[in-house]
N, CA, C and O atoms as CSV, one atom per row, in Angstrom:
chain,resi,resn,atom,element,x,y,z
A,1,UNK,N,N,28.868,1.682,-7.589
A,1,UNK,CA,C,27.619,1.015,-7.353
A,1,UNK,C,C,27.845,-0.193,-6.450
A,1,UNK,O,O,28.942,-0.678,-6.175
A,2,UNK,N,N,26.548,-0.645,-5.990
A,2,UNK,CA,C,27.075,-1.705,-5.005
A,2,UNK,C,C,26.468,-2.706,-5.580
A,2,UNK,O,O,25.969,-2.250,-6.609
A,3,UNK,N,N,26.196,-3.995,-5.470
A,3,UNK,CA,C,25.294,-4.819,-6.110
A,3,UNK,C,C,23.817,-5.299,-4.609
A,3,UNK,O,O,23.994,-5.577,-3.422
A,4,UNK,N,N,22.883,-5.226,-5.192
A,4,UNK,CA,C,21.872,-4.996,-4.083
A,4,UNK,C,C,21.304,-6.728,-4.504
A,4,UNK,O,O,21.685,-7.240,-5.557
A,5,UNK,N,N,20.435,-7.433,-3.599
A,5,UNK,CA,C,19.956,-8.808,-2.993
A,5,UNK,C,C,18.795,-8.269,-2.628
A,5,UNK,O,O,18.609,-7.429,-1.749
A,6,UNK,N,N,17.822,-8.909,-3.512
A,6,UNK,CA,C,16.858,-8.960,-2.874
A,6,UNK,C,C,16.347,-10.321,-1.933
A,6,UNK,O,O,15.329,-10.289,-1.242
A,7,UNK,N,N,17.058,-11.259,-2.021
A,7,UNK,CA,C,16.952,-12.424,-1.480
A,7,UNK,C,C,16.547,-13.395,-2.201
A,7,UNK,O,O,16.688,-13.227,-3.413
A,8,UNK,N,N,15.776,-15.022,-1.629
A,8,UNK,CA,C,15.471,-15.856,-1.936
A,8,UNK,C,C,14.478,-15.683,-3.160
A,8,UNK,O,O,13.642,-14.823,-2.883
A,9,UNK,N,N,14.330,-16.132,-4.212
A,9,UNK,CA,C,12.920,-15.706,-4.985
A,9,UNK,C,C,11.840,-16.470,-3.765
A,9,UNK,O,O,12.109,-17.344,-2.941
A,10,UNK,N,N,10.730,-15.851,-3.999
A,10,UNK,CA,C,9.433,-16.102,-3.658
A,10,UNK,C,C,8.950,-15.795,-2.062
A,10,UNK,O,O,7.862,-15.804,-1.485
A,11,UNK,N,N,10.790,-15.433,-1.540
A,11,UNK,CA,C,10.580,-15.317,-0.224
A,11,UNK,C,C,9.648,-13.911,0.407
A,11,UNK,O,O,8.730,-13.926,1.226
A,12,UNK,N,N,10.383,-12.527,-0.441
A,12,UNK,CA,C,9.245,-11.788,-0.403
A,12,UNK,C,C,10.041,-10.990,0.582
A,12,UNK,O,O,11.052,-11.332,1.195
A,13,UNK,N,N,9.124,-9.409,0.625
A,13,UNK,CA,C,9.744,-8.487,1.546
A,13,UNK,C,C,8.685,-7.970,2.102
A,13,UNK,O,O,7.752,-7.613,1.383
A,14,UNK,N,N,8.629,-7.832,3.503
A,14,UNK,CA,C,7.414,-7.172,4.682
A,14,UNK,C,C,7.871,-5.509,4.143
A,14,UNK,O,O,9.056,-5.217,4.304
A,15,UNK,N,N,6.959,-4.463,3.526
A,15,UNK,CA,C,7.096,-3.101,4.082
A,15,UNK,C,C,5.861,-2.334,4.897
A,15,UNK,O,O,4.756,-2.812,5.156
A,16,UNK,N,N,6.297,-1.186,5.184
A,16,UNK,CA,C,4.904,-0.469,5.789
A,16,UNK,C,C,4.809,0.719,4.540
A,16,UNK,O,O,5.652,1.405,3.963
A,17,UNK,N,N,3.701,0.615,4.472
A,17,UNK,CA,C,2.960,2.029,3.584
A,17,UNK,C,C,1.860,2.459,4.149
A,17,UNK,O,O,1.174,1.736,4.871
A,18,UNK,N,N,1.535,3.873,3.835
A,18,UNK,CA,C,0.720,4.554,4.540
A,18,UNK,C,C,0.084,5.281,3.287
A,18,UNK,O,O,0.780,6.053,2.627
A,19,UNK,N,N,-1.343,5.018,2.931
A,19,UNK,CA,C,-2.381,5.766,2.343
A,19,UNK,C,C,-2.870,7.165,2.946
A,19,UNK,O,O,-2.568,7.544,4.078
A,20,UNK,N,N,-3.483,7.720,2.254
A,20,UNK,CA,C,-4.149,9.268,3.343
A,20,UNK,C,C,-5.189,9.141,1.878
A,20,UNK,O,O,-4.781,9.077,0.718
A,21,UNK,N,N,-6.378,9.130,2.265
A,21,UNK,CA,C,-7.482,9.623,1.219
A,21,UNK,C,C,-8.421,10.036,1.997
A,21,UNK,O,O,-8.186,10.097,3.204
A,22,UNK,N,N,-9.584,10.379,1.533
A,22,UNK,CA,C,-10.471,11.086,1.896
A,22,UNK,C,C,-11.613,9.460,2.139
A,22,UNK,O,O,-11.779,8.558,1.317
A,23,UNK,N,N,-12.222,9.587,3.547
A,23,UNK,CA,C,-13.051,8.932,3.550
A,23,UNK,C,C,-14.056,8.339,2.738
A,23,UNK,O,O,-14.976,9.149,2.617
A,24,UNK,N,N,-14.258,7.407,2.201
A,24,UNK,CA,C,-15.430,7.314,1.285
A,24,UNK,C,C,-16.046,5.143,1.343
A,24,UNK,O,O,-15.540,4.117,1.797
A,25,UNK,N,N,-17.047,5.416,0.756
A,25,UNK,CA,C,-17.818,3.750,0.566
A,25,UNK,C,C,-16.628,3.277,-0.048
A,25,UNK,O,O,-15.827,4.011,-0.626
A,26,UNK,N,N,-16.509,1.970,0.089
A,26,UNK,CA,C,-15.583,1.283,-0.843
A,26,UNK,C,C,-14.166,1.480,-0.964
A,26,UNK,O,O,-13.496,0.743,-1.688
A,27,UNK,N,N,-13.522,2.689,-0.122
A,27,UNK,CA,C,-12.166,3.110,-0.568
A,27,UNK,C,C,-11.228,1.410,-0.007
A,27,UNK,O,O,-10.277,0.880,-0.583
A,28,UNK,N,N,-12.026,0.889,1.400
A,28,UNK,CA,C,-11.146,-0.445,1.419
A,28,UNK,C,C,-10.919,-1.833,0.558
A,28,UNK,O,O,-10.147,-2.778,0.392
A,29,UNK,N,N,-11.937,-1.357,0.212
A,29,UNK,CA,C,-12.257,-2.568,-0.809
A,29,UNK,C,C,-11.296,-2.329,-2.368
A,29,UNK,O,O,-10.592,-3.212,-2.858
A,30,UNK,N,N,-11.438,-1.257,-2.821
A,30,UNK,CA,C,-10.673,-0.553,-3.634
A,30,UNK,C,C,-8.968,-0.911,-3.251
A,30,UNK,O,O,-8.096,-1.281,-4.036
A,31,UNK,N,N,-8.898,-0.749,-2.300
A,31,UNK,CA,C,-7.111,-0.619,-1.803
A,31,UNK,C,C,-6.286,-1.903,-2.150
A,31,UNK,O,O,-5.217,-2.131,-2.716
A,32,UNK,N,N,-7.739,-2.983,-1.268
A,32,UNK,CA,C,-7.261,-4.268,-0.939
A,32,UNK,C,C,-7.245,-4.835,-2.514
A,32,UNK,O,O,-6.253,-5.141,-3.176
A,33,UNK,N,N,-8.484,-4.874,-2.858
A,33,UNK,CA,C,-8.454,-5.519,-4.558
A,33,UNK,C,C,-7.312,-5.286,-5.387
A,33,UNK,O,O,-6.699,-6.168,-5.988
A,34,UNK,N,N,-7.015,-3.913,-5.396
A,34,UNK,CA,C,-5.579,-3.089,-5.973
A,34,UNK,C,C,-4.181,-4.354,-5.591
A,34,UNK,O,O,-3.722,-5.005,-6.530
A,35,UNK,N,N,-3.716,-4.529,-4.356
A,35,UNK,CA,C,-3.325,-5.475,-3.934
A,35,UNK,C,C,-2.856,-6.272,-3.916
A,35,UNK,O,O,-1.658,-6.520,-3.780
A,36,UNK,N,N,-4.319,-7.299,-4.148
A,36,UNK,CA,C,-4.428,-8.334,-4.601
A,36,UNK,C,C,-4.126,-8.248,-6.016
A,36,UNK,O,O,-2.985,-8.473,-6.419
A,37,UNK,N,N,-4.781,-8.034,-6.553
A,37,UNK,CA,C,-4.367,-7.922,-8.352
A,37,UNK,C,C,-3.082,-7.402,-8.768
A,37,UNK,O,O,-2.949,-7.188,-9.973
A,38,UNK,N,N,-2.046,-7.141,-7.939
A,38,UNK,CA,C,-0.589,-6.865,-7.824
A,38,UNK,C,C,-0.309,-8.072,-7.485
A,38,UNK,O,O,0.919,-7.999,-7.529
A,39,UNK,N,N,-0.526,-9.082,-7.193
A,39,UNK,CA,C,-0.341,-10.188,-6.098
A,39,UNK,C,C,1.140,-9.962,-5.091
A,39,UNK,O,O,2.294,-10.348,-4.907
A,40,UNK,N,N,0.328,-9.249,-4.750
A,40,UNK,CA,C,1.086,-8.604,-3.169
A,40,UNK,C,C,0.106,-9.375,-1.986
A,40,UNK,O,O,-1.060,-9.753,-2.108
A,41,UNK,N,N,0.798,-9.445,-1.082
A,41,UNK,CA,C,-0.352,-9.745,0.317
A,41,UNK,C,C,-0.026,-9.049,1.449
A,41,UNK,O,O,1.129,-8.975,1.869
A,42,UNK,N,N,-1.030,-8.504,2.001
A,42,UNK,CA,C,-1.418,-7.260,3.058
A,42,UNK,C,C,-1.559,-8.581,4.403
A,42,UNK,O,O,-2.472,-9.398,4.524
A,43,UNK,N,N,-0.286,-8.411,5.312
A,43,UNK,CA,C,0.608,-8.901,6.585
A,43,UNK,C,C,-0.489,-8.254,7.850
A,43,UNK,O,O,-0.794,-8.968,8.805
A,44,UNK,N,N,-0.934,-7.060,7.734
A,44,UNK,CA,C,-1.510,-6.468,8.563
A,44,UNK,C,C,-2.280,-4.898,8.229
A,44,UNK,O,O,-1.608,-4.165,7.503
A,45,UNK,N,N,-3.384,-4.445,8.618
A,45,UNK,CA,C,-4.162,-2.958,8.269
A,45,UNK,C,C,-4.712,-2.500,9.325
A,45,UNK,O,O,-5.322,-3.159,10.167
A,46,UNK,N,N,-4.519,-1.358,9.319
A,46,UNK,CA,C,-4.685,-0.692,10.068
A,46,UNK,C,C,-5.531,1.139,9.850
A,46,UNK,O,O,-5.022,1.822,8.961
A,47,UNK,N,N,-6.360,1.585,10.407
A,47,UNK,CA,C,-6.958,2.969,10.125
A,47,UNK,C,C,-7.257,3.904,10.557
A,47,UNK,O,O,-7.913,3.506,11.519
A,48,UNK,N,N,-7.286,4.984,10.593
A,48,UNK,CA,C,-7.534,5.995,11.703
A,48,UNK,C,C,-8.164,7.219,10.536
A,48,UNK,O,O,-7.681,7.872,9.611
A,49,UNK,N,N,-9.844,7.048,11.349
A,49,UNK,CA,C,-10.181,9.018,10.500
A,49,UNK,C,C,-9.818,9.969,11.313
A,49,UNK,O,O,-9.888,9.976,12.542
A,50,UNK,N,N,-9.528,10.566,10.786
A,50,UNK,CA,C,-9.213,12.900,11.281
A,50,UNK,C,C,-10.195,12.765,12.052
A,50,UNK,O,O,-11.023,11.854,12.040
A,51,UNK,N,N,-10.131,13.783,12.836
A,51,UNK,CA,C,-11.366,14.554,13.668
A,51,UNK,C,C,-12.203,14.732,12.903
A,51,UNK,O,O,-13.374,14.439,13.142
A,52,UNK,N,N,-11.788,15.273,11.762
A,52,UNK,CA,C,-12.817,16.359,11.092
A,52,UNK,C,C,-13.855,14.805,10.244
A,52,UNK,O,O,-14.983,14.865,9.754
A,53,UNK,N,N,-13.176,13.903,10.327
A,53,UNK,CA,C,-14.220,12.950,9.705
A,53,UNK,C,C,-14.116,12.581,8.132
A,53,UNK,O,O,-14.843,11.795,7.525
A,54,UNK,N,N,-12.996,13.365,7.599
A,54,UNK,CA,C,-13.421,13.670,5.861
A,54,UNK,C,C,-11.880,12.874,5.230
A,54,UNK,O,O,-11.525,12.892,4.052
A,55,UNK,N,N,-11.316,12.367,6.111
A,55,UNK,CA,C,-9.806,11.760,5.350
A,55,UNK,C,C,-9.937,10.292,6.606
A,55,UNK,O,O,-10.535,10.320,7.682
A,56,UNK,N,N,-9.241,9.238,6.061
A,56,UNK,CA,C,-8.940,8.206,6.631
A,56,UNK,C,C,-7.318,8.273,6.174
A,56,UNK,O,O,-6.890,8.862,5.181
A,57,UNK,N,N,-6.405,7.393,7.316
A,57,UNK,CA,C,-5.117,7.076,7.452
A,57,UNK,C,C,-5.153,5.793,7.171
A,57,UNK,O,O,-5.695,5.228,8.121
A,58,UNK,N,N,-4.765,4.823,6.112
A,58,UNK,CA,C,-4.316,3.550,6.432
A,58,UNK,C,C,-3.133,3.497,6.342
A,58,UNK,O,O,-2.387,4.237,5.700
A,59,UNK,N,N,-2.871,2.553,7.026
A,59,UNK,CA,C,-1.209,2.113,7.607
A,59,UNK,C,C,-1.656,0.400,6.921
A,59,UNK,O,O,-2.696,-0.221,7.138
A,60,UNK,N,N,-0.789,0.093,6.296
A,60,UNK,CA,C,-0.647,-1.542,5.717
A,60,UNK,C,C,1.132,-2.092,6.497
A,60,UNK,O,O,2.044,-1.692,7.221
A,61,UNK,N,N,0.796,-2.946,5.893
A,61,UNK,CA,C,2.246,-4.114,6.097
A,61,UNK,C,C,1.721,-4.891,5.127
A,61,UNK,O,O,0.669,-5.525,5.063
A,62,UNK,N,N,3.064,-4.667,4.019
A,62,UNK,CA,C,2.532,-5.676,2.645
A,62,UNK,C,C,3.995,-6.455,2.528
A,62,UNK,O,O,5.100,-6.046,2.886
A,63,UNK,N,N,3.766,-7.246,2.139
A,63,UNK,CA,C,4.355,-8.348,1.856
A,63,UNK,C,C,5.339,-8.753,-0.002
A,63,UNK,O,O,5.121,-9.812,-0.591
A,64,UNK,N,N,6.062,-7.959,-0.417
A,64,UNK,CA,C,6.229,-7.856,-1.923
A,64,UNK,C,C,7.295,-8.625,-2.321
A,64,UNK,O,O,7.938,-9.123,-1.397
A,65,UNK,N,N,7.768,-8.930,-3.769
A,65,UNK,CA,C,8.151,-9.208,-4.122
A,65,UNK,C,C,9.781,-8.693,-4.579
A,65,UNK,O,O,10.908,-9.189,-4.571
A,66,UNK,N,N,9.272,-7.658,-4.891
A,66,UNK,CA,C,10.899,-6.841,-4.473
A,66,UNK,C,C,10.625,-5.582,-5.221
A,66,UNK,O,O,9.570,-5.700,-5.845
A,67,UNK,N,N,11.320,-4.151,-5.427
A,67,UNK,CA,C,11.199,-2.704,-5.183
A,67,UNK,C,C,10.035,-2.453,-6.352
A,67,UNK,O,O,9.046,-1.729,-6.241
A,68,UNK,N,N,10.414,-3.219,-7.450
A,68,UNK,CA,C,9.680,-3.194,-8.346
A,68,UNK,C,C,8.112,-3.310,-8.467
A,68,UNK,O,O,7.470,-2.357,-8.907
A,69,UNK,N,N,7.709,-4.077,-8.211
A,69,UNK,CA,C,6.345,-4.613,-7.628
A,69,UNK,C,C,5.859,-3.660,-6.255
A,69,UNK,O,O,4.657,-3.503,-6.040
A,70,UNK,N,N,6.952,-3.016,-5.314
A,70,UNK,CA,C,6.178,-2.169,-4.919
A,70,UNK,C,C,6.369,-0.387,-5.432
A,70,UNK,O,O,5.778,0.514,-4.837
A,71,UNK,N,N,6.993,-0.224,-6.232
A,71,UNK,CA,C,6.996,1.199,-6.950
A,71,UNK,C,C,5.606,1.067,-7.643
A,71,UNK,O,O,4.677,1.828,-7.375
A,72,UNK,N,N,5.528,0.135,-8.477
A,72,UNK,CA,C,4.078,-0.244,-9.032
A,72,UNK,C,C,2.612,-0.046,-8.028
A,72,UNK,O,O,1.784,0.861,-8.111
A,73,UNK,N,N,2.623,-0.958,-7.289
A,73,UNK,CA,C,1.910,-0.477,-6.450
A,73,UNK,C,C,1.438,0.601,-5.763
A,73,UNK,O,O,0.249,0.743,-5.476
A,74,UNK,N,N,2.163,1.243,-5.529
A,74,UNK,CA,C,2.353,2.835,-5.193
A,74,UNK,C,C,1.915,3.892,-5.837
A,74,UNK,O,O,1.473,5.007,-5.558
A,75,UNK,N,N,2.190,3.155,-6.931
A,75,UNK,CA,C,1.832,3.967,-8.180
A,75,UNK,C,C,0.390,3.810,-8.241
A,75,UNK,O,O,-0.272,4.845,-8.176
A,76,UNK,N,N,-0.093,2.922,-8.333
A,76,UNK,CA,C,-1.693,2.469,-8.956
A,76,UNK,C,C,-2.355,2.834,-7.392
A,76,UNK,O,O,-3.557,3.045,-7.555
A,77,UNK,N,N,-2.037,2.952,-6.185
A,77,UNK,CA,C,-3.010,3.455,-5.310
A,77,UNK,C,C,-2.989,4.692,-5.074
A,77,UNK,O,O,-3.855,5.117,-4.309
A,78,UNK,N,N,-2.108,5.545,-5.592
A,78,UNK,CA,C,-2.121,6.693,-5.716
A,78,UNK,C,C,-2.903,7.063,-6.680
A,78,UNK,O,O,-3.519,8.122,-6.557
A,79,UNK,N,N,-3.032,6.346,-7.734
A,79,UNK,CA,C,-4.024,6.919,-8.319
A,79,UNK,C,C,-5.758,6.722,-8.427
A,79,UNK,O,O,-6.498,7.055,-9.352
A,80,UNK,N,N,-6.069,6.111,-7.227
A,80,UNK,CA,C,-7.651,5.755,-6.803
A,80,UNK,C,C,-8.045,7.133,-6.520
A,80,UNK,O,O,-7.402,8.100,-6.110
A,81,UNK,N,N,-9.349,6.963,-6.865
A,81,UNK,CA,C,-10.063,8.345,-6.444
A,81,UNK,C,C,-10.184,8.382,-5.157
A,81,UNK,O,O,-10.415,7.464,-4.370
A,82,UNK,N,N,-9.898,10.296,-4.850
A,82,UNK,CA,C,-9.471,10.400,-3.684
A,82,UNK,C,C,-8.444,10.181,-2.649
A,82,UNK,O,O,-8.577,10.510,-1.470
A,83,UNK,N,N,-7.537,9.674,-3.101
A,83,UNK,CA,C,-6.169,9.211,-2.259
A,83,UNK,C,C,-5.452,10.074,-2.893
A,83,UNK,O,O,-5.186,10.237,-4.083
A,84,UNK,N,N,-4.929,11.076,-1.098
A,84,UNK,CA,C,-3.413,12.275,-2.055
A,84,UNK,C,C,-2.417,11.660,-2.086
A,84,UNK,O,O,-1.615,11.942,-2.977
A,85,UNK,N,N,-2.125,10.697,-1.224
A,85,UNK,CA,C,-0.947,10.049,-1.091
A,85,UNK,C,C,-0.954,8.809,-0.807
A,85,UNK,O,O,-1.973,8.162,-0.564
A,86,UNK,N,N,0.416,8.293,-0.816
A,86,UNK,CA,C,0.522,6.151,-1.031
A,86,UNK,C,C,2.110,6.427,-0.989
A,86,UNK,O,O,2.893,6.897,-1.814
A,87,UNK,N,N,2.243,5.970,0.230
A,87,UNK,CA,C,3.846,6.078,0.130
A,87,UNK,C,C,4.645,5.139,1.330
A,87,UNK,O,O,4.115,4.905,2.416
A,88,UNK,N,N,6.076,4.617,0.930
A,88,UNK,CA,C,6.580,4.083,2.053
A,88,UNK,C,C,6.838,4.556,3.665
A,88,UNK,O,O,7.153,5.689,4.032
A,89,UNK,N,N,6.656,3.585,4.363
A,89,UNK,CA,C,6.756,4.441,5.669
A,89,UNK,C,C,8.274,4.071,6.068
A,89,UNK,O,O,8.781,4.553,7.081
């Protein structure tokens, strides 16, 4: 085993994650609140719908605390209605 650093406390780690759900009212608001109530903070967002109109792509840059706090996270936006996936990029 190696011994792993997450660094300074409080200093925090930039990742990218990428959502895929199905378009809908509220799914941003939903994401971001999720988030926040992790007290994580979202660095940058980004979105793109399909052609077909019926799925949105978000791309984030979140800001965490270390692996833990974002396995969690991952976890709980995966499970919003409508989102197939929530995963590191």
């Amino acid at each position: 085993m190696l011994p792993v650093e997450w660094g300074r406390a409080g200093s925090g780690y930039e990742v990218d994650v990428e959502v895929l759900a199905f378009d809908r009212k509220w799914l941003l608001k939903e994401v971001t609140n999720l988030i926040a109530q992790g007290n994580a903070h979202v660095v940058s967002i980004s979105s793109e719908v399909e052609r077909s109109g019926a799925r949105v792509r978000l791309r984030l840059r979140l800001r965490v605390a270390d692996y833990g706090q974002l396995s969690t996270l991952l976890g709980k936006l995966s499970s919003l209605p409508g989102v197939e996936h929530a995963q590191r990029q």
